[in-house]
C-alpha positions in Angstrom: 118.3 5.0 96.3 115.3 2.7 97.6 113.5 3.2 100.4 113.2 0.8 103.7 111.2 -0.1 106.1 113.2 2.1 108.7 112.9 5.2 106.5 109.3 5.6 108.1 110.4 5.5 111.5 110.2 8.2 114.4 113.9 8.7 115.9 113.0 7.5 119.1 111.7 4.2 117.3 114.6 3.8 115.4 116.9 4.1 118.7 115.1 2.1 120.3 115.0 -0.7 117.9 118.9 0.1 117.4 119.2 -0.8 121.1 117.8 -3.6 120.7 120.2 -4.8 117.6 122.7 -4.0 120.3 121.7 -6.1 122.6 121.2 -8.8 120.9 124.4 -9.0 119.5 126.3 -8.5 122.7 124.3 -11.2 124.1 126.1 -14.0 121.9 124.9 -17.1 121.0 123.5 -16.7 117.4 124.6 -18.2 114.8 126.6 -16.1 111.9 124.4 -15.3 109.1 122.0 -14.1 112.1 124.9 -11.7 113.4 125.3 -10.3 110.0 121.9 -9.8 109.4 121.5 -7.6 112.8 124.6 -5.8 112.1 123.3 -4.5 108.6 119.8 -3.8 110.1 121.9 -2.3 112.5 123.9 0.2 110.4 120.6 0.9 108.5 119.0 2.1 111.6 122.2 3.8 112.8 121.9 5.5 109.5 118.3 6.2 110.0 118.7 8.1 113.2 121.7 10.4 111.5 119.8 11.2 109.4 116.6 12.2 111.4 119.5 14.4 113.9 120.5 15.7 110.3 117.4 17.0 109.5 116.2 18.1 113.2 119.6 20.2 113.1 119.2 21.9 109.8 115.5 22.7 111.2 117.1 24.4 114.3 119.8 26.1 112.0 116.8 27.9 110.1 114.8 28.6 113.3 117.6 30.4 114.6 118.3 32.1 111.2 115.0 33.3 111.0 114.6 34.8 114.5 118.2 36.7 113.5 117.1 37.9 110.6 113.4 38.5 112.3 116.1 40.6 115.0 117.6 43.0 112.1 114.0 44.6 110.8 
């Protein structure tokens, strides 16, 4: 798997430049290859921001293990 330029990005950067995909292609007026290349940067970035959640979730999921297990000593 290679690595991209989005894989160095904050979540909140990532949405944010997301947003911005978004907007551009909901405005219209650019020509095809241009639309194509937003959507993949798109779906890269979408990727890169379920991923970040992913993580941040398993983070919680061991917090919360931990303070339960922390609980039972």
């Amino acid at each position: 798997m290679t690595q991209s330029a989005d894989d160095g990005l904050t979540y909140e950067q990532a949405r944010h430049a997301l947003g911005e995909v978004v907007q551009k292609l909901e405005a219209g007026g650019i020509p095809l290859e241009e639309s194509i290349a937003l959507w993949e940067r798109g779906e890269k970035l979408a990727n890169t921001c379920q991923r970040l959640l992913d993580g941040a979730q398993e983070r919680l999921d061991a917090a919360i293990e931990n303070a339960h297990q922390d609980d039972e000593i």
